[in-house]
N, C-alpha and C positions, 0 to 999 in steps of 0.2 A: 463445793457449790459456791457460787456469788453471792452476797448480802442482796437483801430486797430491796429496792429501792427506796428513798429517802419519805415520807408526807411531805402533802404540804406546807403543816406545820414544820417537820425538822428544816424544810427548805428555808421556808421564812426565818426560823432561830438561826441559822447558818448564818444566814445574809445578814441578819439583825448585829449578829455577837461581830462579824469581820467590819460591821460600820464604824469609819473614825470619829473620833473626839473633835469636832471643832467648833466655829463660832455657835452653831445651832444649840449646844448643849449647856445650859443656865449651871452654873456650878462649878464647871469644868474649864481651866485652864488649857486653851490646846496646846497637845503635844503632840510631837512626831512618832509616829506608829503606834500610840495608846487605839485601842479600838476597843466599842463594847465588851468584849470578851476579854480585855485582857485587864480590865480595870482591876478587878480584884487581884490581879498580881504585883501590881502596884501598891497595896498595904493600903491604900487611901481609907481614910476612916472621919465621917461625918462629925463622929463628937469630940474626935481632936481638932476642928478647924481646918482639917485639908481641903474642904471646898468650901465652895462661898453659897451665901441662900441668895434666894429659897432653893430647894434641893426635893425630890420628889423621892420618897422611899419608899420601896416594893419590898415585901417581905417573901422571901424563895419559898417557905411551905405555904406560906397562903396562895401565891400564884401554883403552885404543883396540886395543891387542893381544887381549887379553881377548875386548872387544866385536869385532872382526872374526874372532876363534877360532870364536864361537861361533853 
């Protein structure tokens, strides 16, 4: 049988993580092909100075807290 289709939610995370890095993003140097979703494979890490501030930090369980709260 076929997978269920996606929410609306996983829609919009889809969309969100394939967004690129560019002027819009305070922090981030643009680069070619970096997109939401692939930052963390880039090692980038706040307290060694890989971006510039101010820098806005989401914590992954407190957002999955959040998202299962709600």
């Amino acid at each position: 049988m076929g997978s269920a289709a996606p929410t609306i939610r996983e829609d919009a995370l889809s969309r969100l993580l394939e967004e690129p890095i560019d002027w819009r993003y305070k922090g981030f140097l643009p680069a070619d092909g970096v997109t939401i979703g692939t930052v963390a494979q880039g090692g980038w890490n706040l307290l060694h100075g890989d971006m510039s501030l101010p820098v806005l930090v989401l914590k992954e369980m407190a957002i999955a807290t959040k998202i299962a709260l709600s």
